[in-house]
C-alpha positions, 0 to 999 in steps of 0.5 A, a space after each residue: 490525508 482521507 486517501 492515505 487513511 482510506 488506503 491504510 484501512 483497506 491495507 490489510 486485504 490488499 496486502 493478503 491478497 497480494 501475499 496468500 499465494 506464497 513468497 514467489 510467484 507460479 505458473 496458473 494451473 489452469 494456464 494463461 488467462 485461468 481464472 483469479 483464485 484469490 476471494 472476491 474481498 480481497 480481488 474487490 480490495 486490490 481493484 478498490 486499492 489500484 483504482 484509487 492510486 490510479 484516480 489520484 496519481 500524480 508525477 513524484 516529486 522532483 527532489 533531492 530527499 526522494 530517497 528518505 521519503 521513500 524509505 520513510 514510506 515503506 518502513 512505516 507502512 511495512 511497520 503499520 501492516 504488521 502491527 496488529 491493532 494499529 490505528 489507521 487515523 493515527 497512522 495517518 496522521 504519522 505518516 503524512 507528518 514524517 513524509 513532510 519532514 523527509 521532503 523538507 531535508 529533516 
């Protein structure tokens, strides 16, 4: 649950970083290979954010309830990145117990 948290407080400059350069991607304008536009926070946010999920990866799981865990992980961080003043601990905490929930069946 640190890693879920971590993520969760480094959520919000990952997804600005993701989201500043519009709702669609676009040819560079210094063409292929120009140099990132985006802050050094939030290229340092993405690659701290990338290297975690890379370090901790694992095969997912093997279940028939994929699906529910699936939609219970993007509605609520979707929830928690557009909540302002949201608690990442809490968060956490949540989150991990609604995902044991959507693997167990319930």
């Amino acid at each position: 649950m640190r890693a879920l948290s971590t993520w969760l407080r480094n959520a919000p400059a990952l997804a600005e970083a993701l989201h500043s350069a519009g709702p669609s991607p676009s040819a560079s304008p210094g063409g292929e290979g120009g140099a990132w536009a985006q802050p050094d926070r939030m290229r340092v946010a993405y690659t701290f954010t990338l290297s975690e999920a890379l370090k901790h990866a694992v095969q997912r799981p093997r279940t028939p309830y994929y699906g529910a865990f699936t939609q219970v992980l993007q509605s609520q961080v979707h929830t928690w990145l557009t909540t302002d003043g949201a608690d990442a601990e809490q968060t956490a905490a949540g989150l991990d117990a609604a995902l044991r929930k959507a693997l167990s069946g319930r």
